[in-house]
C-alpha positions in Angstrom: 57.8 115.9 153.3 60.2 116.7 156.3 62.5 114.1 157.2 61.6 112.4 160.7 62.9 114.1 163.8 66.9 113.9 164.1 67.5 112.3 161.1 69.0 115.2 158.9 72.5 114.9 159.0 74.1 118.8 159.7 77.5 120.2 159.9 79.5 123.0 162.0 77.7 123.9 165.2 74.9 121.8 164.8 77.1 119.3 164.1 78.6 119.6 167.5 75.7 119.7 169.3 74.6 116.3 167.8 77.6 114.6 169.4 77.3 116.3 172.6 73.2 114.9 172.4 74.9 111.5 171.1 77.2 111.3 173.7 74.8 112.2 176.8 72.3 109.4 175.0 74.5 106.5 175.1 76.0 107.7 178.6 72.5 107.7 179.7 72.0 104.1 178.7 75.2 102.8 180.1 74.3 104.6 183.5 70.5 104.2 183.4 69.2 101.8 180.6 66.5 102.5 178.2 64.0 102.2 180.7 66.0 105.3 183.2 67.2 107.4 180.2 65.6 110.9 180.4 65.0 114.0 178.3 66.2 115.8 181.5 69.6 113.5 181.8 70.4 114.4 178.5 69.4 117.9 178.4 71.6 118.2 181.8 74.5 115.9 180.5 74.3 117.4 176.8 74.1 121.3 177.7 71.1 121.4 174.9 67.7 122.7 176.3 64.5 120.5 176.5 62.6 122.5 174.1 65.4 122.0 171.3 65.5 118.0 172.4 61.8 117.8 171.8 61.7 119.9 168.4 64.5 118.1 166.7 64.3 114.4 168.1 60.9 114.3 169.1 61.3 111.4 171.7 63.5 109.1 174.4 63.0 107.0 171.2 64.2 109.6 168.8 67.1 110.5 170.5 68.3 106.8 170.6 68.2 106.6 166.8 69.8 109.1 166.4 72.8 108.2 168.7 73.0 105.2 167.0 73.2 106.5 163.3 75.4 109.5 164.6 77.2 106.1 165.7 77.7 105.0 162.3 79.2 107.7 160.8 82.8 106.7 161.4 85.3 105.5 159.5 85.5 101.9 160.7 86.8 99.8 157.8 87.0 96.1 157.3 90.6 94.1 157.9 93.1 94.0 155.1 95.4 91.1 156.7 96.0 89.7 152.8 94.1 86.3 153.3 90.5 85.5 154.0 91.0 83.6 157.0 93.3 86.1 158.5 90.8 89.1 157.7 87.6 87.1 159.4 89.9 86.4 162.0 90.9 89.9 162.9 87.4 90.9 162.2 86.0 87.9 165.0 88.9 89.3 167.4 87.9 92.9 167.2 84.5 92.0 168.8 86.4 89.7 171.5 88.6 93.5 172.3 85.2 95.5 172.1 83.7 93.6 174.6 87.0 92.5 176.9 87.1 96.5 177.7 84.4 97.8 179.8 84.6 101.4 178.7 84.6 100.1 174.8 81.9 97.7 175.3 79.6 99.4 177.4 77.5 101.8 175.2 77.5 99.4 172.3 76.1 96.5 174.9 73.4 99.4 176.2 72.0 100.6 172.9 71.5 96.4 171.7 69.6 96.4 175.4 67.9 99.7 174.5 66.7 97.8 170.7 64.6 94.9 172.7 62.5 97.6 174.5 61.9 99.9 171.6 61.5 99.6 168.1 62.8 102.3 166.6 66.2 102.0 167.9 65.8 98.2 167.0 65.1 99.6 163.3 68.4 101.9 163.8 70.2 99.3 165.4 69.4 96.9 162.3 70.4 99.8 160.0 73.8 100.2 161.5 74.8 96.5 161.7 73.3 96.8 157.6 75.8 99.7 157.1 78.2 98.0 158.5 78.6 95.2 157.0 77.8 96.4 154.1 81.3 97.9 154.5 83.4 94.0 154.5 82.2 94.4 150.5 85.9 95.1 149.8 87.2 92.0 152.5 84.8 90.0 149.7 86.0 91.3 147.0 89.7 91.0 147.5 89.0 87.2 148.5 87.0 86.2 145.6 90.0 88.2 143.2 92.4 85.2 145.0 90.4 82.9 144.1 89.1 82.8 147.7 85.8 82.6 147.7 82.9 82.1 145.3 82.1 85.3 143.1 78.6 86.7 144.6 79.3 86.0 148.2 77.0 88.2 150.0 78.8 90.5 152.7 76.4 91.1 154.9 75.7 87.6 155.8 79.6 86.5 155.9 80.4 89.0 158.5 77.4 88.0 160.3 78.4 84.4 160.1 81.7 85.4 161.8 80.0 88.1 164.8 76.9 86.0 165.6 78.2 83.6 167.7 80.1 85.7 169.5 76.8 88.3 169.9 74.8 84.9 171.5 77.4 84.1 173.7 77.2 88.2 175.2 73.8 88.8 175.3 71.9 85.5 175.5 74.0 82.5 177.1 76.4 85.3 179.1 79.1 83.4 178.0 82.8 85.1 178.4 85.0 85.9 175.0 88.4 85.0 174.2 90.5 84.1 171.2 89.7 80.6 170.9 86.0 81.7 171.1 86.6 84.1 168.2 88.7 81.8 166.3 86.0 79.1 166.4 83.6 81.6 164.6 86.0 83.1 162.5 86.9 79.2 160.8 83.0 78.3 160.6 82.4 81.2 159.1 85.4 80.6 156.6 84.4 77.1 155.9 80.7 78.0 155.4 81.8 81.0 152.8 84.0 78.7 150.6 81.3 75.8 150.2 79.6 78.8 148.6 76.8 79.3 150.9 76.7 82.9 150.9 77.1 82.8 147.6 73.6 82.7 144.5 73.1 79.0 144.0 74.8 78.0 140.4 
């Protein structure tokens, strides 16, 4: 069975022209918005024909997911500040810097528009923020070897203790960020996690 369009992950100069597609996607959406973006815009801003667009991402919709995974294939890794609280803290701060820089924050901010008006870049954009977390399995590891945290914490659903509040206050109250904002989340998150409630019950 062939794998769906734009998911096969190439190298060399294939590999190329998948960033130069990723790129002209999410500039699309910070420009445009889902609802603007084009096969022409990114055909024009990517230097890759139409014809090739539609053969190996099938879709507006294709090409989104496949920005977004392209996205994830960095080598972002969790903080290592030697304590718990100081790691969730660093971790609730690097949202707070996303977000306080325009040019930082403004293609993630567009693709988590672009995921309420399509659902296959709501399934990719669920995928990354699974990868990605997935990724703080070290942070939870290190803190339960200190005696930190309860052994079986889940990591997924610590580090999105710590980045949900901060997500509600950017994309549903429109609330600003700062560093008491992402200290507040960091310590609930903290307190929550040693009470063992991301943790299997006993």
């Amino acid at each position: 069975m062939s794998p769906p369009p734009g998911t096969v992950r190439p190298g060399g100069r294939t590999a190329r022209t998948r960033a130069a597609v990723r790129d002209a996607v999410l500039s699309g959406l910070v420009e445009h918005g889902y609802p603007g973006l084009t096969v022409e815009y990114v055909a024009e801003h990517s230097g890759v024909h139409k014809t090739t667009l539609y053969r190996r991402w099938g879709s507006i919709e294709g090409l989104v997911a496949d920005a977004l995974d392209a996205a994830g294939e960095d080598d972002w890794t969790p903080p290592d500040t030697g304590s718990l609280s100081g790691d969730l803290h660093a971790l609730a701060q690097e949202v707070v810097d996303t977000f306080a820089d325009p040019a930082a924050g403004a293609a993630p901010a567009a693709v988590i528009a672009a995921a309420f008006q399509s659902e296959q870049a709501a399934n990719a954009l669920r995928a990354f923020y699974a990868e990605r977390f997935g990724r703080c399995a070290p942070l939870v590891e290190r803190a339960a070897a200190r005696g930190e945290l309860p052994a079986g914490t889940d990591p997924g659903a610590l580090a999105g203790a710590v980045t949900a509040p901060l997500f509600f206050r950017l994309f549903i109250t429109r609330e600003p960020l700062d560093g008491t904002v992402a200290g507040q989340a960091a310590d609930a998150a903290l307190a929550a996690a040693r009470a063992g409630v991301f943790a299997p019950p006993a």
